[in-house]
N, C-alpha and C positions, 0 to 999 in steps of 0.2 A: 504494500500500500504506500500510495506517496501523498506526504502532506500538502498544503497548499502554503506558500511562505507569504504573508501578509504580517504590517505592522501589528493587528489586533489578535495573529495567530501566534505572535510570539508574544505577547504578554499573556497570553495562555499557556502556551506547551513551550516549557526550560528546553524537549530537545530540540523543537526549532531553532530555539534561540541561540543552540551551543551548534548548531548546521547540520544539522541530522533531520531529513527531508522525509526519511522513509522509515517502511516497516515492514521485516520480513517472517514469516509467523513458516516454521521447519517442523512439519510432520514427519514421524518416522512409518513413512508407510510407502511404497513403492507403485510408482503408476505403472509399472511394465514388471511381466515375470521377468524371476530373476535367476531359474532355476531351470529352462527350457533349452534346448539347442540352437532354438534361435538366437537366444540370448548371450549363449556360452561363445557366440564366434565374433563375437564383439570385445573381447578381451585382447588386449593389446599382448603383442610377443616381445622378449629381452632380446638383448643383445646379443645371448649366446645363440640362442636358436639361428637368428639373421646370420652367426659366424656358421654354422653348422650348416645351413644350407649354401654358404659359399663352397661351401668345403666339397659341396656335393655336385656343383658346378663345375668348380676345378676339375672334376672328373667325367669333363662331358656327359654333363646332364641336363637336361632341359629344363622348362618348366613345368612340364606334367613327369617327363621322368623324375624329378624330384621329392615332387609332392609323392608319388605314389612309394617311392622307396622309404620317405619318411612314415610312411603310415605302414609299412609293413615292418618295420623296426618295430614303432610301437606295440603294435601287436603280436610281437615275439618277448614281450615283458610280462612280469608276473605280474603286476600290479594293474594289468591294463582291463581295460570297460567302454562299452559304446559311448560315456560321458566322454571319455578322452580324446576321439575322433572328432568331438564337437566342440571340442576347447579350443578356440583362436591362438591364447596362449601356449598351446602345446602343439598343437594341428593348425598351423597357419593357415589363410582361404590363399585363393587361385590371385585375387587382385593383389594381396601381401605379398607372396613371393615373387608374383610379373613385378613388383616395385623392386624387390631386393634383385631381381637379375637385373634389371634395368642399370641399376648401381652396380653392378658386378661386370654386365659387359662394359659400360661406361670406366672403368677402374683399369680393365683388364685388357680390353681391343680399341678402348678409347673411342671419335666419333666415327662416324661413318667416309667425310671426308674435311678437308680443311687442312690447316698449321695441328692442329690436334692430333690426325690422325699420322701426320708426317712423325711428330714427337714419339707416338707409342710406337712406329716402326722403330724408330733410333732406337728407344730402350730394348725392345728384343732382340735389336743385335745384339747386344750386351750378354741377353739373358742364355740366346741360341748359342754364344759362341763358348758360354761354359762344358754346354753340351756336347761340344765337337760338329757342331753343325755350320756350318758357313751361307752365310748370308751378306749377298752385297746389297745396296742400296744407291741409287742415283735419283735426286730428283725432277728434276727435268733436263730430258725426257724422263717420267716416271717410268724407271725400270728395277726389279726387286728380280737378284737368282740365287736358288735357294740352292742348296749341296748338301746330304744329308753325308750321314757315315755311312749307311751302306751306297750309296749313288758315288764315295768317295772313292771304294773299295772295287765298284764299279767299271774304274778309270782305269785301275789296274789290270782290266779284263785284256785281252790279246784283241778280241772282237773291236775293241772300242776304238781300238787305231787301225780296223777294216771297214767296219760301217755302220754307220749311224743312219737314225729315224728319227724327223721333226714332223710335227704336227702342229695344228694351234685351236683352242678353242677359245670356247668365252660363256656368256650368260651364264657365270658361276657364280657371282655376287650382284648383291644389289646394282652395284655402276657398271657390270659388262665388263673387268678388267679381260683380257684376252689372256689367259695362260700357253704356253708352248711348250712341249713335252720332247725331252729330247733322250732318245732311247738305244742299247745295243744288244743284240743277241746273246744269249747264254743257253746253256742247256735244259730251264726248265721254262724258255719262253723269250722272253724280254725284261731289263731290268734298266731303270731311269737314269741316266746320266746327270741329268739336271731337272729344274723346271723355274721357267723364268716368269712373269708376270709383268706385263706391258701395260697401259691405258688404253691401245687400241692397236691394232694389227700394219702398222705402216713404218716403211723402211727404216727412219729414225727411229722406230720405237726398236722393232730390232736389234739395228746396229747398234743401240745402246745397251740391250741385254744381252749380245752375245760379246761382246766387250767384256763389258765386267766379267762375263765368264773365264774371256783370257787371264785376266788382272785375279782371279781366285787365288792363284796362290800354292796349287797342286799339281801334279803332273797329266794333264789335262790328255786325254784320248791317248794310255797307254805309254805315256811320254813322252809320244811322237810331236802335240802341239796340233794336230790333228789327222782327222779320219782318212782315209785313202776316197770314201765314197757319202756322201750324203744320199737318200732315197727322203723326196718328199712329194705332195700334191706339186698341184699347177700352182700355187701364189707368189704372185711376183716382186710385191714387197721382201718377202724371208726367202727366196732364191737370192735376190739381190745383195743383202744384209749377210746372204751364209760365201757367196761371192768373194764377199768384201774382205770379211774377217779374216775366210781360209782358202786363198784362192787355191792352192796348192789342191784341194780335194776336188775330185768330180763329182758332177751334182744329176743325179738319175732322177727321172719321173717315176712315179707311181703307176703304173699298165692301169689301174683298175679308173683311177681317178682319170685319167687319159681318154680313156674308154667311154666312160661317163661324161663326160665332155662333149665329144663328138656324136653320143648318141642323144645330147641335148641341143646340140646344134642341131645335128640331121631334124630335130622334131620343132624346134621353133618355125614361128610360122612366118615369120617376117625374111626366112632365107626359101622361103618357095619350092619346099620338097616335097613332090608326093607320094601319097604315105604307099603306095606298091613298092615306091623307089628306095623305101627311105631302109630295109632289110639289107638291099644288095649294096648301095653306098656302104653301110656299115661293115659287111661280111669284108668289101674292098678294102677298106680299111685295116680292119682285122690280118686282113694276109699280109700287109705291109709290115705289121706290126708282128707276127708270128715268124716270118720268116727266118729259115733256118743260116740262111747267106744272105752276106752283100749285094753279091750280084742277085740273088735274089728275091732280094727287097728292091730293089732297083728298078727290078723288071717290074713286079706287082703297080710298084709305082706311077710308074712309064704307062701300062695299062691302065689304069684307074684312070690316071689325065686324058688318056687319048680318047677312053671311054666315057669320057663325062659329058653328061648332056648340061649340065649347070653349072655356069662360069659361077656363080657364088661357091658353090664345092670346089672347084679349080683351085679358086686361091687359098680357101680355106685349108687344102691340105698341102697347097703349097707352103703357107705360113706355115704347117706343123712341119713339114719335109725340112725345112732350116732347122732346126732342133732334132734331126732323126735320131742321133745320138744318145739323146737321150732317154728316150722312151723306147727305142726300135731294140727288139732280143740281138736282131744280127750282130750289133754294136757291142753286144756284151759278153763277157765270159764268166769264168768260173769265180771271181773273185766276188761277185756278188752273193757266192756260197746258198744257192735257189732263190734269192728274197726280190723279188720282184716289185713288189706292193710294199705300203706300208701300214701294214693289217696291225702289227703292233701296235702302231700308236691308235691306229680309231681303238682297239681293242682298253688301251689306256684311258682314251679319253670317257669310257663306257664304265670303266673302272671307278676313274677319279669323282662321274655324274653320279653313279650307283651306290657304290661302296662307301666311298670316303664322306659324299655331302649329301647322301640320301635322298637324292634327288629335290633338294633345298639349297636355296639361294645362302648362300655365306654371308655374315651380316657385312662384312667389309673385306679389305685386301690384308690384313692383320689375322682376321679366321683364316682366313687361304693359306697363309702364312704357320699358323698352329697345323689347321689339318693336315700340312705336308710332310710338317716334320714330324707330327704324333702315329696320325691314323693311316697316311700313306704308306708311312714307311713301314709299320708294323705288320700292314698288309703283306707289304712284299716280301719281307722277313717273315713270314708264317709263310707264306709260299712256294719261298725257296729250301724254309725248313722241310717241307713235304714234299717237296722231288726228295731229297736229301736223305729221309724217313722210306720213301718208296710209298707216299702215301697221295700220291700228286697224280693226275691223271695221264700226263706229258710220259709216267715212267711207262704207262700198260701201255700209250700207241706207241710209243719209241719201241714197246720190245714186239708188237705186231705189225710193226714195219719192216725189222730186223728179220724176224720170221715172214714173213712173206715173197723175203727179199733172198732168204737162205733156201728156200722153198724155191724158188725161181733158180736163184745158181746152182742148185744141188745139181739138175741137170747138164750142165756144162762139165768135161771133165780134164782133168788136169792136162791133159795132153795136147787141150784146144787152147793151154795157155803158153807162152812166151816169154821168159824174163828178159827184157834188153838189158836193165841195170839195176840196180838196188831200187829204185824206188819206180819203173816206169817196167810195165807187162802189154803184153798183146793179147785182147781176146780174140778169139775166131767166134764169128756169130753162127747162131745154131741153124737159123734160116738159109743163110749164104754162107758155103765154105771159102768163098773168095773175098769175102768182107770179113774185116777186121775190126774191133775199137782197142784205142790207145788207153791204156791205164794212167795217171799218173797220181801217185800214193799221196808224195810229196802235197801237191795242188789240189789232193779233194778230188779229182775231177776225171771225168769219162768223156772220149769224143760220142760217144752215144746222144740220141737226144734226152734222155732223163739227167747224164750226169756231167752236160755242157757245161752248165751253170754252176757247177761244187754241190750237185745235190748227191747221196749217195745213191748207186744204180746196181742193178743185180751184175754187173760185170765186175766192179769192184766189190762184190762181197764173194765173187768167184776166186777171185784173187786173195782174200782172207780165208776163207775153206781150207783152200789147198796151197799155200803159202804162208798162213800166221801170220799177214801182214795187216794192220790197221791200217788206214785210209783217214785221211785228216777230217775226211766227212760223215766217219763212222757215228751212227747213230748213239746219243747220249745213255746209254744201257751200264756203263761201268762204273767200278765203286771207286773209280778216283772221279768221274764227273758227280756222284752224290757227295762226294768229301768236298770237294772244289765250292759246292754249291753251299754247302754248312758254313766254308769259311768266307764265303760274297754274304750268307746271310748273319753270322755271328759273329765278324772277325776273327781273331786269332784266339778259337777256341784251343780245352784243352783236350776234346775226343781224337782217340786215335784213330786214324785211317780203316786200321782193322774193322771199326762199328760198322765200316759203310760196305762189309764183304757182304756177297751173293747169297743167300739163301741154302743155296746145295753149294756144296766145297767139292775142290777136285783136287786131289791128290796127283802129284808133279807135272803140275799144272806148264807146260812147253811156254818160251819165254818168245817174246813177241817184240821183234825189231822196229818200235814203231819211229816216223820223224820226228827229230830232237824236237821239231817247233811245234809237237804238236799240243802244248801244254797249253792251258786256257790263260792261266797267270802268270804274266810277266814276272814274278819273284816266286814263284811255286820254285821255282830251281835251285832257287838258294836255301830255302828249309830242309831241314834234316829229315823231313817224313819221306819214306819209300816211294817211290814213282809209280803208278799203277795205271800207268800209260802201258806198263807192257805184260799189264795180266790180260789175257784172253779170259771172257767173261766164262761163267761157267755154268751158263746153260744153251752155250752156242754148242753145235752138234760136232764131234772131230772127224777124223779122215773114216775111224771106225766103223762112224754109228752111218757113211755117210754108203760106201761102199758095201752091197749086203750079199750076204752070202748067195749064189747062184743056187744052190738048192733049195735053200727056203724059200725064194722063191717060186722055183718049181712046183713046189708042194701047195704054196698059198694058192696059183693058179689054177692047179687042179682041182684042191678046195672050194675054190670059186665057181668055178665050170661043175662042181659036182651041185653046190648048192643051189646053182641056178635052174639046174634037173629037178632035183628035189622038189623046189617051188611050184616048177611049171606042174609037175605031178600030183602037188596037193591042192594047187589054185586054180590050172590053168594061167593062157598067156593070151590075152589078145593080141590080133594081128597087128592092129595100129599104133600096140606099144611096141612088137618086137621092130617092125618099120623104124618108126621114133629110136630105139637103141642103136638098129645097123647104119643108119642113117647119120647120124652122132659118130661112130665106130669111124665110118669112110671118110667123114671129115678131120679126124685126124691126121695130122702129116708131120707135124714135129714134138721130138722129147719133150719138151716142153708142155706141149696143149696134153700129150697122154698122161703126164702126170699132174695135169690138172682135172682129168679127166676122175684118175684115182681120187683125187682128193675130194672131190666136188661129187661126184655120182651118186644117187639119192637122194642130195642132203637135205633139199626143200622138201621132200615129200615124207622122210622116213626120219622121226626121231629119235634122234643118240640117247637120249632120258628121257626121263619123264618129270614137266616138272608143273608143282599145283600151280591150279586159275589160269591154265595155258587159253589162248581165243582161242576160238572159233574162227578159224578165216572164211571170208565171202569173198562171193567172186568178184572181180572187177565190172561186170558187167550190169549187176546185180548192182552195184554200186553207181554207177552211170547212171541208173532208172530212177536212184533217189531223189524225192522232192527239194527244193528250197528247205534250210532251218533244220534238215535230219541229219546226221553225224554221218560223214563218209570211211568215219571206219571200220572195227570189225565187233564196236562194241553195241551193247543191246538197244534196240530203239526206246527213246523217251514215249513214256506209256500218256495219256489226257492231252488236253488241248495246250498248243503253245501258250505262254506267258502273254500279258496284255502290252501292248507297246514295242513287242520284240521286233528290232530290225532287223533284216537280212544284209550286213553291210560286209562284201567281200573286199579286203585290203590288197594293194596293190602286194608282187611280190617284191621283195629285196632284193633283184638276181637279175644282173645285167644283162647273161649270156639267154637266160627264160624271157624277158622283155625284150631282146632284139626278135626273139623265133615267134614269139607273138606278136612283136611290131604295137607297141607299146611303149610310153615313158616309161623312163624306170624312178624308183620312188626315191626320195632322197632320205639315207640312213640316220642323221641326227636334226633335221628339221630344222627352224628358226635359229639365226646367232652361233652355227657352227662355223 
């Protein structure tokens, strides 16, 4: 209550008089429960709690990851009751903690952009470089390259002064920074050399992050200063920038990205293709670019102009024709070790969008910055630990390439081979007695078309069979590439080599001449661990197992021949299957197809096991007949009426080689702001 102050009010009431206006009358009784849940979340939280939940931030947590781990702690307490979940002071709400990360990212990544965000870069160099982590910084041009320990370890790869893989994306943070992923092959895949951070994909911006790469401070691509080969897209910015830096390296296009290009030109409409034409321009293309020769790209060439009805195509492949070099196979040899594309890096950048930022925007270039050196790099260190373990996927196709490939050469026999020197063999082809391919151990490499390029080929695994020789392209299957891989992923651990042996052991085990250079690690040579470069693995098959006795033989075929009586005696034979077998039989004409013959005969129709919840396969036919919205596999039809609102929307494929045979765009792999 408030008085009213007048002269006649104070000569009444002393507390006017003494300034005291009011009157407040305090009942102890409460106009709100005080005992409800609703009530309980209005209780303010300490300070400890606010440090507790930073704590839990520190640890890549969100703001619902947070909350929700807070409340299952509580609830692992003796003392604990639904009251407590409803307690503000104990059980923060969702708007208190978004305040407390607020002040945590603001503390921690600082703003988004400005002088602010420059300052919290500076101090992480600080913080990274206790780490072992290298971090340069420039600011205009804003360029940021990060160098973790294992990407240092990297450097010291053999690979890394043969060939490098750049890419470049972006839309990872809120401002579009453009990241560029710079990568080199290893045994369980691809492993990051660097990764740089630009404000936007242009030459300057480049040339200022691959700079600072020089100025890092380590011995950069093997310690050569750089790579023998760059493999990137078409971008003319970071071709220019990788130019500049290192001219000394040649710089190869990408086939696939090449490819995609021309079959987006062929489909624009402002160059006047029509779409019957737009297949065979492409195929033309295509032979320029497969070609096995010089001269034989040449010619394709030469063809394709003469045959062109469209002076806009003319030029168009004249422009690329100035560049043949780079994109055209003729041009290339084995030092490219098969790598054509630069599958790795999209594969990275699919990595970096999935994995590391979960498919979420980075608050600023300072997260980008954390995620690289936390969560990326742990990735690839659990990765390489698992080739390393045999727990990696890369070890089962590596050793069913291996076998497929041994399986293939077994056919060959030593006699169709030719040693000229220590490290160079002549095979005799099994097709033509008068055609040869050149081995060479040294180089990885086969004149065949599989092993032009340093891919391994069945003619150099003929020469391992029956010779013990490794081949520098031998498939990653031995327990010094799992060893190699533990020490790119854990540095100089203290496991011994022995951890990484084969499963089955062989007893005096034959010792294997392989090239001095064929060591992944530039300083593997200097350590005092065993070399197991020249164990022959020990579930590759020897001259033994390879070479089989003529009379077991005998005996199987007979066995064969009797059990096929047998059959026909208990089953019968129809005529159109025995047709189908003899028909099969007379196509045979080389070693080769008969032993694939062995291997393969029944296998789709007749199962080796039996194993539970096998399909039911349908026919293809039966399949073709299906309506729109019914499952084209072999699994059961959805029983009631479709769902309300269901679209039938068929997505473009992914697959350059299926889009050109359908005469078709082809879709683009990572969409907006790659």
């Amino acid at each position: 209550m408030v008085k009213l102050d007048t002269h006649s009010t104070r000569k009444v009431d002393p507390y006017i008089k003494d300034g005291l206006y009011g009157v407040i009358r305090i009942k102890n009784k409460h106009n709100h429960s005080i005992d409800t849940a609703e009530t309980l979340r209005f209780l303010p939280a300490d300070k400890i709690l606010k440090n507790t939940f930073f704590e839990y931030f520190n640890d890549n947590m969100g703001i619902t990851d947070a909350i929700n781990c807070h409340e299952r702690i509580l609830e692992l307490k003796e003392n604990f009751s639904l009251e407590v979940l409803a307690n503000g002071s104990i059980n923060p709400t969702y708007r208190t903690v978004q305040n407390w990360h607020n002040e945590w990212r603001l503390e921690n990544l600082g703003p988004r952009s400005g002088s602010g965000l420059i300052e919290k870069i500076i101090q992480k160099i600080d913080v990274y470089k206790e780490r072992n982590v290298i971090v340069k910084f420039k600011e205009d041009p804003f360029a940021l390259v990060i160098i973790t320990p294992l990407m240092q370890r990297a450097h010291s790869l053999k690979s890394s002064s043969n060939i490098v893989f750049v890419d470049s994306t972006s839309a990872c943070d809120a401002d579009n920074y453009s990241i560029t992923f710079m990568l080199t092959p290893c045994a369980a895949g691809a492993v990051p050399l660097a990764i740089i951070i630009t404000k936007g994909q242009t030459y300057s911006a480049y040339n200022t992050g691959f700079q600072l790469l020089k100025e890092c401070g380590i011995n950069c691509f093997g310690g050569v200063g750089w790579p023998k080969i760059f493999i990137t897209d078409n971008a003319a910015a970071e071709i220019n920038a990788i130019e500049n830096n290192w001219p000394n390296s040649i710089h190869l296009l990408c086939i696939f990205h090449v490819c995609q290009a021309v079959w987006r030109w062929v489909w624009d409409s402002k160059n006047s293709i029509p779409k019957e034409k737009r297949p065979i321009i492409m195929k033309s293309f295509q032979s320029i670019l497969y070609a096995d020769t010089v001269d034989s790209s040449e010619k394709c060439f030469n063809d394709s102009i003469k045959n062109s009805e469209f002076p806009k195509w003319s030029r168009y492949l004249n422009e690329h024709w100035q560049t043949r070099h780079k994109w055209c196979l003729a041009w290339r040899d084995e030092s490219t070790k098969g790598h054509h594309t630069n599958n790795y890096s999209e594969i990275t950048v699919r990595i970096f969008k999935d994995t590391v930022l979960s498919r979420v925007k980075a608050y600023n270039v300072v997260a980008l910055l954390d995620f690289t050196c936390t969560v990326l790099e742990d990735h690839y260190c659990r990765r390489l630990m698992a080739f390393a373990n045999c727990r990696h996927t890369k070890n089962r196709t590596a050793r069913i390439f291996l076998d497929s490939l041994i399986k293939k050469a077994s056919t060959i026999q030593k006699a169709h081979i030719v040693s000229k020197s220590e490290y160079e063999y002549c095979v005799q082809s099994e097709k033509d007695s008068s055609c040869t391919y050149e081995v060479n151990i040294m180089g990885g490499c086969c004149s065949c078309l599989s092993g032009k390029f340093g891919k391994f080929c069945k003619h150099q695994c003929a020469v391992y069979i029956h010779f013990d020789v490794i081949s520098k392209s031998f498939p990653p299957v031995t327990p010094k590439d799992r060893y190699e891989n533990a020490i790119l992923a854990q540095g100089n651990v203290s496991i011994s080599p022995d951890f990484f042996q084969s499963f089955l052991s062989v007893n005096n085990c034959s010792q294997i001449d392989a090239p001095k250079e064929s060591t992944d690690f530039l300083n593997y040579s200097n350590t005092n661990e065993p070399d197991y470069s020249h164990h022959k693995d020990n579930n590759v098959p020897n001259d033994s197992e390879i070479i089989e006795n003529k009379e077991t033989k005998n005996k199987s075929i007979h066995c064969i021949i009797d059990l096929i009586k047998s059959k026909d005696s208990m089953f019968g034979s129809s005529t159109a299957g025995l047709n189908i077998l003899e028909s099969r039989l007379k196509k045979i004409t080389t070693e080769g197809q008969w032993q694939s013959f062995l291997h393969t005969a029944g296998n789709s129709a007749v199962a080796l096991r039996k194993r539970p919840g096998a399909k039911i396969r349908v026919q293809p036919t039966s399949i073709a007949r299906r309506l729109p919205r019914v499952t084209k596999g072999s699994k059961r039809l959805p029983s009631g009426r479709p769902a309300n609102g269901e679209i039938n929307t068929k997505k473009r494929k992914k697959n350059l080689g299926a889009n050109v045979q359908l005469n078709v765009p082809n879709a683009k792999s990572h969409g907006h702001n790659h």
